[in-house]
N, C-alpha and C positions, 0 to 999 in steps of 0.2 A: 223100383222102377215099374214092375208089373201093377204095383196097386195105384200108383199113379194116374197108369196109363188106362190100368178100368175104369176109373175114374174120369181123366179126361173124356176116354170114347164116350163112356155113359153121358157124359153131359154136350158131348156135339150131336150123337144121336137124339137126344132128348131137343137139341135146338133144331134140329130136319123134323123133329115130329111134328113142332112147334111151328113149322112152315108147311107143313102139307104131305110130308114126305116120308113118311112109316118107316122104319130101315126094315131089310129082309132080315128075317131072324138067320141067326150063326155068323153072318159076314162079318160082324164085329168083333165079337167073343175069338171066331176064329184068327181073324188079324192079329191084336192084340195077342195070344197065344204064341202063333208062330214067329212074329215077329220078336217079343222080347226074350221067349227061350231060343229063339235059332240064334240071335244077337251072344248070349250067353253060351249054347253051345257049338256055334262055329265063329270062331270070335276073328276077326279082317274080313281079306277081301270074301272069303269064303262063304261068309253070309249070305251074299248077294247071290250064288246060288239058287238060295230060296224062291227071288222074285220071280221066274216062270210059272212055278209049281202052284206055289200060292194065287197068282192071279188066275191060274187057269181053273182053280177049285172053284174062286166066285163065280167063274164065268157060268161054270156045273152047279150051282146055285143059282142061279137065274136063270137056268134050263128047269129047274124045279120046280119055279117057279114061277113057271111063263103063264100062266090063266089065272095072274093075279093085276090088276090096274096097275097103268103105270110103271112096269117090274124097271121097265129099265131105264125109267129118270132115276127110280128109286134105286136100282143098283149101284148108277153110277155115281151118287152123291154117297151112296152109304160105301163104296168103296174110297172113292177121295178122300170121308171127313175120318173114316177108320185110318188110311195109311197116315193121312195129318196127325193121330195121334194115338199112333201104335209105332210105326215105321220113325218118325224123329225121335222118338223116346228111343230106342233101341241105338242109337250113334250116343247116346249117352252109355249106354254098356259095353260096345267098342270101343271107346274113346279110353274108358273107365281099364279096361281088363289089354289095352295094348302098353306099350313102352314107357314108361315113366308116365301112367296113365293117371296115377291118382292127383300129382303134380298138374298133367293137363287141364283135367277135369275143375279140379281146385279152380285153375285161371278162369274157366269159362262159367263157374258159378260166380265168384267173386269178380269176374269181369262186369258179368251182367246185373249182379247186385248192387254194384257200386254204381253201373251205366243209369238204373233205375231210378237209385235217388237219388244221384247227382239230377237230370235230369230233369224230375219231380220237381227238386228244392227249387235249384235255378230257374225252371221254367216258369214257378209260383212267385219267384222274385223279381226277376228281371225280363220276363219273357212277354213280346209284345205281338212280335205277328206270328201269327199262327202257322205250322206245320206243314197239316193238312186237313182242314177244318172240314169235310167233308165225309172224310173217314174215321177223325178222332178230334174235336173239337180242344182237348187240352193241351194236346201236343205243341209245344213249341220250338220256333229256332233256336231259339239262345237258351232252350234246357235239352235238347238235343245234341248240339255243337258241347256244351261243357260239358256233358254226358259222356262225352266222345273223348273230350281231352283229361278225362278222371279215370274212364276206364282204360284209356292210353298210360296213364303216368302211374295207375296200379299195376299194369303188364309191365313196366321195367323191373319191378322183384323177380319175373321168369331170367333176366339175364342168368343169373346164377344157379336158381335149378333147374334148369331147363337146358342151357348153355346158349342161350339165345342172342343174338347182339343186339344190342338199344334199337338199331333203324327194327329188328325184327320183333324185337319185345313191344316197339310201339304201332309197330304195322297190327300185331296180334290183337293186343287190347281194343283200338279203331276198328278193327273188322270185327270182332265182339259185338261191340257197341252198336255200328250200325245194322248188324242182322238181328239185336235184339229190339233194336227200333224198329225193325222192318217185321221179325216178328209178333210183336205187339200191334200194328196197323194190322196186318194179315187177321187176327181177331178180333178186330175192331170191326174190319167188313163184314166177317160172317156176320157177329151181330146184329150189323145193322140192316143184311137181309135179312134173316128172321125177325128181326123188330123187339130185341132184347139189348137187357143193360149191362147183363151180368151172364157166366157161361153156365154157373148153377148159382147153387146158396148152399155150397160146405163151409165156407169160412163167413159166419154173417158180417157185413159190416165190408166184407174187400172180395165179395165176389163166389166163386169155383178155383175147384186144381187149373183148369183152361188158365183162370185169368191170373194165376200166381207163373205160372212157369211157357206161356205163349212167346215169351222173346229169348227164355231158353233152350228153349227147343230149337231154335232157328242158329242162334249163336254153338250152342254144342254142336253142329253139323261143322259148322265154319271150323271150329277147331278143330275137329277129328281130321278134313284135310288138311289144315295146315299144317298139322304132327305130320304127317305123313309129306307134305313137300319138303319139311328143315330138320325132322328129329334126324340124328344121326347114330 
């Protein structure tokens, strides 16, 4: 998770530079830090903890900073695009390290994997009117919707390890699905403020870490509360 998420940061800052917006040096490195090890070593609610302390250091970094242009468009974008992806990478290590976590986690990769190409396939097959063409031009309803009802009918295996009931097993999968749709739009926009197609070029041919893992990041949040409203 930590090389991931250097990963991701490196390539959203890389996309603010790419718009105007320098990031302050440390804000990220530090994010990214505190976040995935304090995820690992205060693992629940206890985490959260951290978010006063932490945000109060960036704010002591942009006092550091202040006779430099811009400090604080530049703070406040270079702190947003770090917690986007330092802070949701870390509900993947809580998620991971609480109560029949590995099981969880499982659901929420393989929810969103499945949400992905179903989606994909269908939406290249069958898919006529558009999403939201504005924000992601290939997006469709009808690979959206069957998206939704594949990664619903793979959340019925949680009945049994999980101890889940069907209405809860297919409530989980649908809530999967659509935050990993909604986190795929979510980086769909940045891009399309910055004026890019792609979040880097680590995987030629499909993009950056951003654009492999943008709608799990959103979906692993979803799960981490819903463990927490039904695990028993």
């Amino acid at each position: 998770m930590a090389i991931l998420a250097i990963a991701a940061t490196s390539e959203i800052l890389n996309m603010a530079l790419k718009g105007g917006r320098p990031p302050i040096p440390w804000i990220g490195p530090m994010l990214v830090f505190v976040c995935i090890v304090g995820a690992w070593a205060l693992p629940g609610g206890s985490f959260f903890y951290l978010v006063g302390p932490l945000f109060m250091t960036t704010l002591i970094l942009l006092l550091l900073s202040h006779a430099q242009p811009n400090v604080f468009d530049r703070w406040g974008l270079n702190v947003s695009a770090s917690l986007y992806t330092s802070l949701l990478p870390a509900y993947m290590i809580l998620l991971r390290n609480g109560k029949d976590g590995l099981w969880w986690m499982g659901a929420a990769l393989t929810g969103t994997w499945v949400f992905d190409t179903g989606a994909y396939v269908i939406g290249r097959t069958w898919g006529r009117k558009r999403l939201w063409p504005a924000v992601s031009p290939g997006k469709t309803w009808a690979g959206t919707i069957g998206g939704i009802v594949l990664a619903a009918a793979l959340c019925l295996a949680t009945v049994k390890v999980l101890g889940l009931s069907y209405p809860q097993a297919i409530g989980l999968g649908a809530l999967i699905a659509v935050l990993a749709q909604l986190g795929d739009l979510v980086e769909s926009a940045i891009k399309r403020q910055v004026g890019v197609k792609d979040s880097g070029s680590f995987l030629p041919g499909h993009g950056g870490i951003l654009d492999r893992i943008d709608g799990l990041l959103f979906s692993t949040v979803g799960v981490y509360y819903f463990a927490l409203l039904v695990a028993k």
